[in-house]
GULUM-131591 format. One record per atom (N, C-alpha, C): residue number from 1; residue in one letter; y, x, z. Coordinates in nm, 3 decimals. Atoms other than C-alpha are relative to their C-alpha. Layout:
BEGIN
<pt num="NUM" residuo="A" north="Y" east="X" up="Z"/>
...
This chain:
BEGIN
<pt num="1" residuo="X" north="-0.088" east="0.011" up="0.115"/>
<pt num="1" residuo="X" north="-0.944" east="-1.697" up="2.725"/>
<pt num="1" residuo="X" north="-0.051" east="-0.112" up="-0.091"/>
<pt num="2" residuo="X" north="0.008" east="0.117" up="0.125"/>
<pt num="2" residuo="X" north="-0.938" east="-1.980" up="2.482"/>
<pt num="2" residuo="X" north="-0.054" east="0.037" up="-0.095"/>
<pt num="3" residuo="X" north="0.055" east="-0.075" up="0.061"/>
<pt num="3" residuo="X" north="-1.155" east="-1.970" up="2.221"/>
<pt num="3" residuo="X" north="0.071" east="0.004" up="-0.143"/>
<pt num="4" residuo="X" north="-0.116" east="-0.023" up="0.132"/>
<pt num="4" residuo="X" north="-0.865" east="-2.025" up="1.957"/>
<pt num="4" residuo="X" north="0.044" east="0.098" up="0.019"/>
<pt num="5" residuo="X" north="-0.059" east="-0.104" up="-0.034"/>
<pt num="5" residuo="X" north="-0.697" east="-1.733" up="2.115"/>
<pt num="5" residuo="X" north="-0.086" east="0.116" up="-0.018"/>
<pt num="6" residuo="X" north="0.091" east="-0.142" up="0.018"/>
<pt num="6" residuo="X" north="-1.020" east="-1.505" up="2.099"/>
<pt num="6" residuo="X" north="0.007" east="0.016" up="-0.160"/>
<pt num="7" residuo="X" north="-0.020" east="-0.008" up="0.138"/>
<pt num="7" residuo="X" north="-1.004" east="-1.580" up="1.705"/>
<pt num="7" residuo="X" north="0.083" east="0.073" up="-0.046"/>
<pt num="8" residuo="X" north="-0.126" east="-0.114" up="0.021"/>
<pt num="8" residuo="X" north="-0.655" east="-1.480" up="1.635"/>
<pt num="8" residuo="X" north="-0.047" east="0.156" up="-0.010"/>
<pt num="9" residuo="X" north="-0.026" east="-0.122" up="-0.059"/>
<pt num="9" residuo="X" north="-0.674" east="-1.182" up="1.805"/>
<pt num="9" residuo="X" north="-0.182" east="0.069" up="-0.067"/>
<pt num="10" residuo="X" north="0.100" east="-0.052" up="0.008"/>
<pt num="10" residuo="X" north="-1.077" east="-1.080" up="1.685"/>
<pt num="10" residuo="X" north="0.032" east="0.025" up="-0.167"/>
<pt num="11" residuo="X" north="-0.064" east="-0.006" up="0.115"/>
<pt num="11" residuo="X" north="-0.921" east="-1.133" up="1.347"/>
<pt num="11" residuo="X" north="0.076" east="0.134" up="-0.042"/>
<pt num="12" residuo="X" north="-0.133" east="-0.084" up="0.028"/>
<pt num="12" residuo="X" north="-0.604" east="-0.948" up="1.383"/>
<pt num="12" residuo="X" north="-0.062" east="0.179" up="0.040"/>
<pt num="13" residuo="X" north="0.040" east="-0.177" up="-0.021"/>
<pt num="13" residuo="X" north="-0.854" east="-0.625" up="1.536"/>
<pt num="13" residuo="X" north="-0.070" east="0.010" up="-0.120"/>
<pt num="14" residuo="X" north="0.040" east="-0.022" up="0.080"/>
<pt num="14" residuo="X" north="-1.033" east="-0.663" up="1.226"/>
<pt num="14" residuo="X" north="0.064" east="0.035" up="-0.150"/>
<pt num="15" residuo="X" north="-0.064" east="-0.069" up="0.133"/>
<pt num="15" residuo="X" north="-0.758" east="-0.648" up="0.958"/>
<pt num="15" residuo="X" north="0.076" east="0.136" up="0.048"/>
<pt num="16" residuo="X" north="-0.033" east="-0.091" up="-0.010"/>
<pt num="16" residuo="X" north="-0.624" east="-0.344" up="1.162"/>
<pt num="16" residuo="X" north="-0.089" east="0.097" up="-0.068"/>
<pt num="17" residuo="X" north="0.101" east="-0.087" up="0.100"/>
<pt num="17" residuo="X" north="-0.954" east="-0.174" up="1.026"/>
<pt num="17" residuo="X" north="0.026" east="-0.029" up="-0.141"/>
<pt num="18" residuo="X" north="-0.022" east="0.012" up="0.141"/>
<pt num="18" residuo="X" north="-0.892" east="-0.296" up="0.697"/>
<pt num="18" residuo="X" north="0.080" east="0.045" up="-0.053"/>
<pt num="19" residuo="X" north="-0.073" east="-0.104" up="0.028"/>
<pt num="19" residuo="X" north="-0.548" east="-0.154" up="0.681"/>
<pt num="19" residuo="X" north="-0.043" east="0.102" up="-0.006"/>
<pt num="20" residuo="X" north="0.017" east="-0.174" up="-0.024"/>
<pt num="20" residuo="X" north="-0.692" east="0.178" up="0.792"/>
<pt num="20" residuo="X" north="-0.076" east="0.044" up="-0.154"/>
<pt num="21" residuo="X" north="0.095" east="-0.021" up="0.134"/>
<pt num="21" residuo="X" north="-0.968" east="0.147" up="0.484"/>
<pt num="21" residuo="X" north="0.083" east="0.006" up="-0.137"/>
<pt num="22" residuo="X" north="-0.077" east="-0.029" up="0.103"/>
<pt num="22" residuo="X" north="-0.692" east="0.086" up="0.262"/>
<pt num="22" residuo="X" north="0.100" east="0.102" up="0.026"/>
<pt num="23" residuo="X" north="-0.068" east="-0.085" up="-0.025"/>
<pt num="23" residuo="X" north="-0.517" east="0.336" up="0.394"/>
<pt num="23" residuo="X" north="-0.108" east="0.146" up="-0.094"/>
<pt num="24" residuo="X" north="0.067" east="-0.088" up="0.041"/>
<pt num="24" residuo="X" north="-0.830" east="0.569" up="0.322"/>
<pt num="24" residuo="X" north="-0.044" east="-0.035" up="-0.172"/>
<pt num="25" residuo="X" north="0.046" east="-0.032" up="0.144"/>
<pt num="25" residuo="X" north="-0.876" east="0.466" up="-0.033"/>
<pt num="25" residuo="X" north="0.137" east="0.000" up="-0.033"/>
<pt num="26" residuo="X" north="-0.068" east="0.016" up="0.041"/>
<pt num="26" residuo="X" north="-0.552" east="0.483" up="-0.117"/>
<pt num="26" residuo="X" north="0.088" east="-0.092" up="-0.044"/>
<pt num="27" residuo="X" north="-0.069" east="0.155" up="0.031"/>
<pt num="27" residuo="X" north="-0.431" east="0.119" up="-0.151"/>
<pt num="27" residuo="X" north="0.111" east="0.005" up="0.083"/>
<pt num="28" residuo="X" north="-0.146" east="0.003" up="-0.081"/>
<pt num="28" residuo="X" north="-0.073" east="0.179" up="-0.011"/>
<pt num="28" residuo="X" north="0.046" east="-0.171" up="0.021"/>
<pt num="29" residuo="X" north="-0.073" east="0.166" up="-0.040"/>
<pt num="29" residuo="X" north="0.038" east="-0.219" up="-0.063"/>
<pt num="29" residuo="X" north="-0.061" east="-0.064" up="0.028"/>
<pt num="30" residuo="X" north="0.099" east="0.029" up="-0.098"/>
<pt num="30" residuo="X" north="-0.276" east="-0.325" up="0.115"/>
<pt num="30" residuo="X" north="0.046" east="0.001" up="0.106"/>
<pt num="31" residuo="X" north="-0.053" east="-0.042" up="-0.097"/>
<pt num="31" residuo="X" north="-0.183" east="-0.155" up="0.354"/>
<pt num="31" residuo="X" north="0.085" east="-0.024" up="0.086"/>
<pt num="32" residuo="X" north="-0.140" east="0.053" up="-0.072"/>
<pt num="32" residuo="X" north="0.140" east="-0.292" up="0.421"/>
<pt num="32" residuo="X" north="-0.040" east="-0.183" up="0.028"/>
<pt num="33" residuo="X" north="0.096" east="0.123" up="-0.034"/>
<pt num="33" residuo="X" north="-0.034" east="-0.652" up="0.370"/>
<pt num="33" residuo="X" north="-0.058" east="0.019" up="0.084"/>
<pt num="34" residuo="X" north="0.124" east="0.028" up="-0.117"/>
<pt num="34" residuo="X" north="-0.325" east="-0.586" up="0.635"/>
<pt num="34" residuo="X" north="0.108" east="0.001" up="0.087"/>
<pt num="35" residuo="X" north="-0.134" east="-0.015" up="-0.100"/>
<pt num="35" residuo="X" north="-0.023" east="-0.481" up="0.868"/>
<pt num="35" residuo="X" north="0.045" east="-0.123" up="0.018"/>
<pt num="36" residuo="X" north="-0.048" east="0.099" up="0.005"/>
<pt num="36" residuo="X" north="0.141" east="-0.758" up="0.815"/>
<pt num="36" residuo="X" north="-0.018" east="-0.123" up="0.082"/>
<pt num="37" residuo="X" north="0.089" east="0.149" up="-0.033"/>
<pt num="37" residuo="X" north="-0.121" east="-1.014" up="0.870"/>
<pt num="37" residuo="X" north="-0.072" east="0.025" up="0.142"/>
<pt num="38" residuo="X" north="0.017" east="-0.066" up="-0.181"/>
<pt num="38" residuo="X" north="-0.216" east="-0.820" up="1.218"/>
<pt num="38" residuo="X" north="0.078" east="-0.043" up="0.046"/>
<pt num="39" residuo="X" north="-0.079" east="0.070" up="-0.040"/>
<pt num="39" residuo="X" north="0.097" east="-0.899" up="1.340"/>
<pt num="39" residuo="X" north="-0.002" east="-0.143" up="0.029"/>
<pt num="40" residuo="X" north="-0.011" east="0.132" up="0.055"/>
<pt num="40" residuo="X" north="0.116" east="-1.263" up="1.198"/>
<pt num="40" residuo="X" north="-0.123" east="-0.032" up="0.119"/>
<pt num="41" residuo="X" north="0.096" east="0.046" up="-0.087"/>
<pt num="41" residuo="X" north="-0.228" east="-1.301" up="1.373"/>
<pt num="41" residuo="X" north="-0.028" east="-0.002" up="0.159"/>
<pt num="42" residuo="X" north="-0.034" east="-0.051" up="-0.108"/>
<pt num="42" residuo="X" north="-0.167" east="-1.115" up="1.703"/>
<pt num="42" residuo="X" north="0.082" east="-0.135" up="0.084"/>
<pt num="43" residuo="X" north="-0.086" east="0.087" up="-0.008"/>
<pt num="43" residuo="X" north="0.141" east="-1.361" up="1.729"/>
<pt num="43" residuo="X" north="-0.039" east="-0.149" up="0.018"/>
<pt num="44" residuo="X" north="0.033" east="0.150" up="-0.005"/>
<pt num="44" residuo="X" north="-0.042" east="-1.681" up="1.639"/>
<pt num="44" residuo="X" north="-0.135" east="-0.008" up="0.116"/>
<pt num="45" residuo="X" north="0.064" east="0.035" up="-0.130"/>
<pt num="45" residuo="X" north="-0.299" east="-1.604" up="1.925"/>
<pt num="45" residuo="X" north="0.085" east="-0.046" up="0.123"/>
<pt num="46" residuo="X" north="-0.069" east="-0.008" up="-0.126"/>
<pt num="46" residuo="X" north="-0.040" east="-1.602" up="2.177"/>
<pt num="46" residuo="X" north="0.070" east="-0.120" up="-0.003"/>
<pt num="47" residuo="X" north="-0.039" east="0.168" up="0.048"/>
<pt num="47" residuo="X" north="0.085" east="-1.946" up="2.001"/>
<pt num="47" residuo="X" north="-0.122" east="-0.043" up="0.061"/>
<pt num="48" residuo="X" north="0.142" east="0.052" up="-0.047"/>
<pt num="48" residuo="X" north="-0.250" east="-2.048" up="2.030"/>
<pt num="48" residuo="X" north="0.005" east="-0.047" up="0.137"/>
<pt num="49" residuo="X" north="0.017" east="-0.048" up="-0.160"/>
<pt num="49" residuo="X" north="-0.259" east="-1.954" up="2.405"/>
<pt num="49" residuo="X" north="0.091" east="-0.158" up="0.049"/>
<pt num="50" residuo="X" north="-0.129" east="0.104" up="-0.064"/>
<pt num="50" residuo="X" north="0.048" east="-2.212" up="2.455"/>
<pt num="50" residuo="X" north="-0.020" east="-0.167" up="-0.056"/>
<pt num="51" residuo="X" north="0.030" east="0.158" up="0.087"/>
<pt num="51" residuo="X" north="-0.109" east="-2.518" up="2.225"/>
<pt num="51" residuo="X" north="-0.106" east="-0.067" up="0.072"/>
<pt num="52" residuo="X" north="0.159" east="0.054" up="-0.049"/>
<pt num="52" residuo="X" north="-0.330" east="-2.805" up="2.323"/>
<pt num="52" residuo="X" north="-0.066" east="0.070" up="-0.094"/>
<pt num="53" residuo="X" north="0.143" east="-0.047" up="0.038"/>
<pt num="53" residuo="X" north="-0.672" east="-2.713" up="2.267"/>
<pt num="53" residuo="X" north="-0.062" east="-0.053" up="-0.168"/>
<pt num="54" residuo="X" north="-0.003" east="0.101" up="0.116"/>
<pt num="54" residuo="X" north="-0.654" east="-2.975" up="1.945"/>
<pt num="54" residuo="X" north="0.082" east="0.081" up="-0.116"/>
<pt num="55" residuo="X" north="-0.071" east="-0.041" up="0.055"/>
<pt num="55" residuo="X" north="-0.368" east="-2.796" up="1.804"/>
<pt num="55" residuo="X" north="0.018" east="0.130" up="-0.070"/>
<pt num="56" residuo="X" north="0.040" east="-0.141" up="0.057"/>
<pt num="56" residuo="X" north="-0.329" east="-2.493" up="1.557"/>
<pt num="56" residuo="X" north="0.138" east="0.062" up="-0.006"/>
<pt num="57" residuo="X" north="-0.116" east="-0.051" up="-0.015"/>
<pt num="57" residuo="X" north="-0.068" east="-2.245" up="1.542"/>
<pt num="57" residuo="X" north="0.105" east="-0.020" up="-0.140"/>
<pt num="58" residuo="X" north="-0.059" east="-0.005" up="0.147"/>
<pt num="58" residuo="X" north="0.221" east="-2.306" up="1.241"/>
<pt num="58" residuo="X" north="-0.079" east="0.073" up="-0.114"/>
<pt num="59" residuo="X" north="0.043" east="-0.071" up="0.122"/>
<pt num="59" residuo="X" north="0.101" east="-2.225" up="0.915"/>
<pt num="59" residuo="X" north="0.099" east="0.077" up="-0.086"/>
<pt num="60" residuo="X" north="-0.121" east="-0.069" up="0.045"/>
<pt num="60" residuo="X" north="0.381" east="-2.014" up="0.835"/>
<pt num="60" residuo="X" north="-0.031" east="0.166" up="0.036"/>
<pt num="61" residuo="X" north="0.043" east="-0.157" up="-0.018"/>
<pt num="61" residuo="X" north="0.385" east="-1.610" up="0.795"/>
<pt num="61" residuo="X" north="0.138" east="0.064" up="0.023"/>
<pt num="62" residuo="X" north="-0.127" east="-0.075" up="0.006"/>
<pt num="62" residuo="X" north="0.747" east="-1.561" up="0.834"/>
<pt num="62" residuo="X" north="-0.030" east="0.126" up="0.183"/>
<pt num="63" residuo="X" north="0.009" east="-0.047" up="-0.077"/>
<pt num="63" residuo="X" north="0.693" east="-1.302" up="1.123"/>
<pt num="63" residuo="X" north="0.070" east="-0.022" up="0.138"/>
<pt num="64" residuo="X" north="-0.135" east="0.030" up="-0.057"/>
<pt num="64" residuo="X" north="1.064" east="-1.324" up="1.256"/>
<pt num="64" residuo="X" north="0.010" east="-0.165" up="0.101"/>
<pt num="65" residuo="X" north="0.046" east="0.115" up="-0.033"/>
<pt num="65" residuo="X" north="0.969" east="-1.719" up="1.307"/>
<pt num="65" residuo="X" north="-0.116" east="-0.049" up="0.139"/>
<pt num="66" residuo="X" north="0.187" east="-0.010" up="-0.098"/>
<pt num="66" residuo="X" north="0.620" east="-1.683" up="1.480"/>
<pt num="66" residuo="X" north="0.024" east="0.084" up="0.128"/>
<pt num="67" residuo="X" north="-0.058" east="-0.040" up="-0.087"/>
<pt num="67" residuo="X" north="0.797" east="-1.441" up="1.721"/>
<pt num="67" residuo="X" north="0.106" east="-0.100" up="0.096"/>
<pt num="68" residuo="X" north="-0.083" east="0.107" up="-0.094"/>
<pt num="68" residuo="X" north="1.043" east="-1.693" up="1.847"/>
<pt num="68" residuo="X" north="-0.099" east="-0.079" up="0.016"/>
<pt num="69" residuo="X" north="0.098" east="0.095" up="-0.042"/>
<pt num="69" residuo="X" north="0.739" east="-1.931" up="1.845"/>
<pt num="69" residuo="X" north="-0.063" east="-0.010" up="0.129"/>
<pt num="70" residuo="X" north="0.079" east="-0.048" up="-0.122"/>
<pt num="70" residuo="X" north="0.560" east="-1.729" up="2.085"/>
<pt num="70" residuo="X" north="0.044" east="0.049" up="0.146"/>
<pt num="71" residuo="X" north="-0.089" east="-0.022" up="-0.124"/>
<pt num="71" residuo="X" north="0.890" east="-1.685" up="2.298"/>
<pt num="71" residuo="X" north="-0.031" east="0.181" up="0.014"/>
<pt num="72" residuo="X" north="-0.004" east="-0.113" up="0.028"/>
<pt num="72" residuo="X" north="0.860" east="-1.323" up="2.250"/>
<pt num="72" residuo="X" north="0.069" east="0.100" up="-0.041"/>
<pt num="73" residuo="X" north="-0.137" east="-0.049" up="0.040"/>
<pt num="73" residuo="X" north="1.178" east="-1.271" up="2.097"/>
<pt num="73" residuo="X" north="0.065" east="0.113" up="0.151"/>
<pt num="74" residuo="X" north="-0.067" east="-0.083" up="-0.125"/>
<pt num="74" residuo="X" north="1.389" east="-1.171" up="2.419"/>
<pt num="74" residuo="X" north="-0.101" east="0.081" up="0.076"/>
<pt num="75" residuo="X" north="0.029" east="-0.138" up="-0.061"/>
<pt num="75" residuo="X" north="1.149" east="-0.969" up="2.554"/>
<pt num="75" residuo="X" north="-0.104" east="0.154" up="-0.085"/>
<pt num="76" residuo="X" north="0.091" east="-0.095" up="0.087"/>
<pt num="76" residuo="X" north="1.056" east="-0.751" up="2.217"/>
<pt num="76" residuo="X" north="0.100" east="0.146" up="-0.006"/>
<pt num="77" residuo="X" north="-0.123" east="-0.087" up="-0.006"/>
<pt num="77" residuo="X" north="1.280" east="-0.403" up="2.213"/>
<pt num="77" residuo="X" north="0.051" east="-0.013" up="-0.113"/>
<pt num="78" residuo="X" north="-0.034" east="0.006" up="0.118"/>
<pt num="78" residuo="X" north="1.529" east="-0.346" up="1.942"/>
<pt num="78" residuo="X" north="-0.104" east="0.086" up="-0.098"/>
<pt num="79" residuo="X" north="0.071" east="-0.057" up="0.071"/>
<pt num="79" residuo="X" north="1.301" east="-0.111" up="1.783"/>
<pt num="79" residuo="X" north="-0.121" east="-0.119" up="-0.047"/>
<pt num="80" residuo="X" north="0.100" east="0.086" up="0.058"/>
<pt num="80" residuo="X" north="1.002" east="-0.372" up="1.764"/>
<pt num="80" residuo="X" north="0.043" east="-0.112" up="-0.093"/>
<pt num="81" residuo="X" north="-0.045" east="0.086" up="0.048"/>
<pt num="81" residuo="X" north="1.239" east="-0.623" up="1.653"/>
<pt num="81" residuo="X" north="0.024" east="0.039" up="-0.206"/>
<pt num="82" residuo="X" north="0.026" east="-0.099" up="0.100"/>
<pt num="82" residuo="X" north="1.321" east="-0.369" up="1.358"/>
<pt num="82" residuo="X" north="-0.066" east="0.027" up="-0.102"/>
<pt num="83" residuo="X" north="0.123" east="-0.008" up="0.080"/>
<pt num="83" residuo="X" north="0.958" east="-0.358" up="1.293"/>
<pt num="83" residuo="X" north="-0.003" east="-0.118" up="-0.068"/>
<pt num="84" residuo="X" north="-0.018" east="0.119" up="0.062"/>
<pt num="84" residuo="X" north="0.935" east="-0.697" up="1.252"/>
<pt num="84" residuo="X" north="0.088" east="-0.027" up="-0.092"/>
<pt num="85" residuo="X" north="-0.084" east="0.026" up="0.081"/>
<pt num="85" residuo="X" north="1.207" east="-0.724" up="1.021"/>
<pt num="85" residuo="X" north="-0.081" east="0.081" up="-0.171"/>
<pt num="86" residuo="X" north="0.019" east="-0.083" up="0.092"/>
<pt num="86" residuo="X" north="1.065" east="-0.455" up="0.802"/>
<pt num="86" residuo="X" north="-0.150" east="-0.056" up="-0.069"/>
<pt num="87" residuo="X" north="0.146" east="0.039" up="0.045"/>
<pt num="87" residuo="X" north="0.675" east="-0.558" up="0.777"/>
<pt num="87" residuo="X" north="0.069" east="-0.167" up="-0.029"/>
<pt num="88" residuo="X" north="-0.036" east="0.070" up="0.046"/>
<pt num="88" residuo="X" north="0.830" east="-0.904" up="0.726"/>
<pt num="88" residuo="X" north="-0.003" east="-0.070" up="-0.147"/>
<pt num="89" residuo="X" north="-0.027" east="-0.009" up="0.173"/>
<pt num="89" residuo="X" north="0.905" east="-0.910" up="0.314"/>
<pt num="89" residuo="X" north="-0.181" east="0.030" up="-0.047"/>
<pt num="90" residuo="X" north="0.078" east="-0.045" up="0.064"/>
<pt num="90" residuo="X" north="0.544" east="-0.765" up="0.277"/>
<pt num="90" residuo="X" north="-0.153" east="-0.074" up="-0.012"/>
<pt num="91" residuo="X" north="0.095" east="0.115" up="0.036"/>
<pt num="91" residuo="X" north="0.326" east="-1.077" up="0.278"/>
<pt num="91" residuo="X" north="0.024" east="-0.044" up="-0.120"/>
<pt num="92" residuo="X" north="-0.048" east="0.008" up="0.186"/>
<pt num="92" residuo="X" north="0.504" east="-1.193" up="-0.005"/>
<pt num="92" residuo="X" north="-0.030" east="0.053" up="-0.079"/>
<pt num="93" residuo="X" north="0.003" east="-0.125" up="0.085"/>
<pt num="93" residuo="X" north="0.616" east="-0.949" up="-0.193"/>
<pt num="93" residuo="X" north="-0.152" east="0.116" up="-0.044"/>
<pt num="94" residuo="X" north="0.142" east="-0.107" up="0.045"/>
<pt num="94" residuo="X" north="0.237" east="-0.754" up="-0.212"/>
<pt num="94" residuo="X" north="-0.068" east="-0.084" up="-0.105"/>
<pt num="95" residuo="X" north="0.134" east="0.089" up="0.074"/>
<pt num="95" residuo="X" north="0.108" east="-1.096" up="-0.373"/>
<pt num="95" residuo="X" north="0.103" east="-0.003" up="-0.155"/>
<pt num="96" residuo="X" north="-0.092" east="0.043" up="0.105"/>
<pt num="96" residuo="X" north="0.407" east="-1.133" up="-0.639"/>
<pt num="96" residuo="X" north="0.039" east="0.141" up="-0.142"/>
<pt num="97" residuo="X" north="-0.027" east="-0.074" up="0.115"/>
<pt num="97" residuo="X" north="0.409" east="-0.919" up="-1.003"/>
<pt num="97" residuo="X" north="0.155" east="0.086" up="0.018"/>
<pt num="98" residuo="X" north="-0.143" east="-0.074" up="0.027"/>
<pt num="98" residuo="X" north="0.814" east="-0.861" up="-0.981"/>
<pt num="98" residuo="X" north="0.005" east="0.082" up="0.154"/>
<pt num="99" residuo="X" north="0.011" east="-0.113" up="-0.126"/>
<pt num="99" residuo="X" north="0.783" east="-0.714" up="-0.626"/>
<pt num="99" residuo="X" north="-0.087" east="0.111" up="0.002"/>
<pt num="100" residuo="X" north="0.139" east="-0.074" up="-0.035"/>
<pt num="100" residuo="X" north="0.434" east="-0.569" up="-0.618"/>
<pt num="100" residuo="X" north="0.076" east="0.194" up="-0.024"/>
<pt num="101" residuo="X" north="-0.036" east="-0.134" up="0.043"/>
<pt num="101" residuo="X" north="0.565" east="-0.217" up="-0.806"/>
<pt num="101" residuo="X" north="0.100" east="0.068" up="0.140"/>
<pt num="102" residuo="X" north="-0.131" east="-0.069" up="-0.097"/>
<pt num="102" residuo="X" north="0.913" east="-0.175" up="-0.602"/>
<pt num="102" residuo="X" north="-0.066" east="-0.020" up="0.108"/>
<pt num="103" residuo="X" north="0.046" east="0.005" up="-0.148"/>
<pt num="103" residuo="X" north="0.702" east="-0.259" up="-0.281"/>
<pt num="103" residuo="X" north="-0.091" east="0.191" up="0.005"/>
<pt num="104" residuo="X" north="0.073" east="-0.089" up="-0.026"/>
<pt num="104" residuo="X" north="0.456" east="0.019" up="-0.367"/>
<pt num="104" residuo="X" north="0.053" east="0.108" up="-0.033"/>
<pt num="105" residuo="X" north="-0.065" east="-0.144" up="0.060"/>
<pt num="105" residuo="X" north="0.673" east="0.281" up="-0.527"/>
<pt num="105" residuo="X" north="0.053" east="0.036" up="0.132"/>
<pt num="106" residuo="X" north="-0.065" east="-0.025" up="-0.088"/>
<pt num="106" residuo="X" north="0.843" east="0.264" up="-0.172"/>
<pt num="106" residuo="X" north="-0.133" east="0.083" up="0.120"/>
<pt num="107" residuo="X" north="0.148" east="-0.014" up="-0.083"/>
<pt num="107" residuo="X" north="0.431" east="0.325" up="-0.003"/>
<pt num="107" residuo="X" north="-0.025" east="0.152" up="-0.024"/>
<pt num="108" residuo="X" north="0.119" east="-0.118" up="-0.009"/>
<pt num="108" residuo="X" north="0.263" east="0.664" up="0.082"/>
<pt num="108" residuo="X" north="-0.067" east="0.066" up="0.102"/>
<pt num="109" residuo="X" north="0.114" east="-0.021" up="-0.146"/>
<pt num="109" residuo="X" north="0.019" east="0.816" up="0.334"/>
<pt num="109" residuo="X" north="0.100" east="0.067" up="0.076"/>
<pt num="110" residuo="X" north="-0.146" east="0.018" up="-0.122"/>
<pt num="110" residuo="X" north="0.318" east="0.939" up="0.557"/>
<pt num="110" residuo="X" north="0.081" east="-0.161" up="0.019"/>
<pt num="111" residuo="X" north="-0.026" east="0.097" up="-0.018"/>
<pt num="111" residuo="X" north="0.440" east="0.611" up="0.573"/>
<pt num="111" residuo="X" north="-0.078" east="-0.083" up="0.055"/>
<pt num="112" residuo="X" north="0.106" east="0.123" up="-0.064"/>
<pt num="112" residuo="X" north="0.147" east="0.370" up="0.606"/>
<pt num="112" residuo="X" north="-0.077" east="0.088" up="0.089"/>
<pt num="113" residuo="X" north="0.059" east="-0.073" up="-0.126"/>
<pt num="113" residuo="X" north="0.014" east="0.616" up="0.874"/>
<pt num="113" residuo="X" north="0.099" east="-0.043" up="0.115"/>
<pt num="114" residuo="X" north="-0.082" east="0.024" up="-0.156"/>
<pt num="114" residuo="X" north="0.317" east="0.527" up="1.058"/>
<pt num="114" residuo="X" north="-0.024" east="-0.138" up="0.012"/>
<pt num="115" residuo="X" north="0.011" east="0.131" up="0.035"/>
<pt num="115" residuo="X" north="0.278" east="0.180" up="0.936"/>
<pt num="115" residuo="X" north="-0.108" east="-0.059" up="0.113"/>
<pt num="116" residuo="X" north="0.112" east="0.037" up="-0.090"/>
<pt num="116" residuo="X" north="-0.054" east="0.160" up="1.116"/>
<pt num="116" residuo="X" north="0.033" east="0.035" up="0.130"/>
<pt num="117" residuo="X" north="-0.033" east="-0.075" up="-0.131"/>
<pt num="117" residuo="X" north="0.051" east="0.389" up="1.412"/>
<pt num="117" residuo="X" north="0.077" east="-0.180" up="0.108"/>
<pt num="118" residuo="X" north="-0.089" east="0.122" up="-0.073"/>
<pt num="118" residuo="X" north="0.366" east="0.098" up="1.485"/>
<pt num="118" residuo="X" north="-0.122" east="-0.134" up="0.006"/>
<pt num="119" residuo="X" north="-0.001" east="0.153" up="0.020"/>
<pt num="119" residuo="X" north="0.162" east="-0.210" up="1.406"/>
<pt num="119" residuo="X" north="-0.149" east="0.002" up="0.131"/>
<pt num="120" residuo="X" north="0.087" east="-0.068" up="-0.134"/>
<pt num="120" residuo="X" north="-0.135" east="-0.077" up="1.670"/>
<pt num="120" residuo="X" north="0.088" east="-0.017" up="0.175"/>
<pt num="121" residuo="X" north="-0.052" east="-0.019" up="-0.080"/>
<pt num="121" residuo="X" north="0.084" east="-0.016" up="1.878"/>
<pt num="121" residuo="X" north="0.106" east="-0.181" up="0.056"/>
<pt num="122" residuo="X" north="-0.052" east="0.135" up="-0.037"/>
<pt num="122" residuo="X" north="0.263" east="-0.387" up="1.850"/>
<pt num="122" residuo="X" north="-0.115" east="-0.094" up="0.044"/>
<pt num="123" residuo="X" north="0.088" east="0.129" up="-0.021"/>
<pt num="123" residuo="X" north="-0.064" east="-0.561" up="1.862"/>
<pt num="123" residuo="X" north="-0.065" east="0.030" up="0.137"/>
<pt num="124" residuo="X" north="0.013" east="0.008" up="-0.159"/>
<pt num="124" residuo="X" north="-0.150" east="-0.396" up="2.229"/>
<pt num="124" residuo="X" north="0.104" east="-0.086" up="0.036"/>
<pt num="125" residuo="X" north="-0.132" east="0.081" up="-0.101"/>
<pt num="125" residuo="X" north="0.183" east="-0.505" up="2.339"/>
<pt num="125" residuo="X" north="-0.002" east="-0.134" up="-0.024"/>
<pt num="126" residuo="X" north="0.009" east="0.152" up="0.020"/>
<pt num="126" residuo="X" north="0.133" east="-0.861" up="2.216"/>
<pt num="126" residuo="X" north="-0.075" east="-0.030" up="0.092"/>
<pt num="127" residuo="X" north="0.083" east="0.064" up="-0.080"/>
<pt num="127" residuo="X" north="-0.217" east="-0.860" up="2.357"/>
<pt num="127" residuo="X" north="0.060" east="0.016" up="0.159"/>
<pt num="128" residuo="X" north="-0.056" east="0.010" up="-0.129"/>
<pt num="128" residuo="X" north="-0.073" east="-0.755" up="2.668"/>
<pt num="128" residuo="X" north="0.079" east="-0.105" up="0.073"/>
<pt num="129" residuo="X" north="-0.067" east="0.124" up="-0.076"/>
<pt num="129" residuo="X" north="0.139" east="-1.032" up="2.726"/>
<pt num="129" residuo="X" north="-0.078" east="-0.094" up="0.007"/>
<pt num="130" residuo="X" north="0.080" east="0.131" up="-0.022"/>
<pt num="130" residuo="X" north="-0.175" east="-1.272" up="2.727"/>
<pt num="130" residuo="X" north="-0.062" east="0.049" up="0.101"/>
């Protein structure tokens, strides 16, 4: 494996723990951030994977984007697609004052349990396709 591609991805297993920690102290819009950026990272390994060795993956976090990047689109189910749509908004929106509230009033440990559950569960299936 490439050693741009081991990054990504050594990354993206490390903010999955970080979600979980903010999961355990209670940081609900963390939470949805670390998620987020798992994904985002997961994604830009598998970019990676496809770039010269010179080259870095877009600097962009749109999720939706980085998925078509990685040609991943047509073969993600509607449900993952879904996901992606949803963790999407929450890179932003966690860093921004007029969002931050309505992001987190929407957050709680039934939720970001599933939050983690799905986004676990997307970042095997990513790695899997490398």
């Amino acid at each position: 494996m490439k050693e741009s591609v081991q990054y990504w991805l050594d990354i993206a297993d490390y903010d999955i723990e970080t979600a979980k920690a903010m999961l355990n102290t209670g940081r609900y819009l963390y939470v949805g951030f670390m998620c987020h950026q798992v994904i985002e990272k997961a994604l830009k390994g598998i970019i990676a994977r496809d770039c010269a060795e010179d080259e870095i993956p877009p600097k962009i976090h749109n999720l939706t984007r980085l998925v078509n990047k990685a040609g991943l689109y047509e073969l993600m189910t509607n449900e993952q697609l879904l996901f992606i749509d949803e963790m999407n908004p929450l890179n932003i929106e966690a860093r921004y004052p007029e969002y931050k509230n309505r992001v987190a009033a929407n957050l709680s440990t039934d939720i970001c349990k599933e939050m983690i559950a799905k986004t676990e569960d997307l970042l095997c299936w990513i790695k899997e396709r490398l």
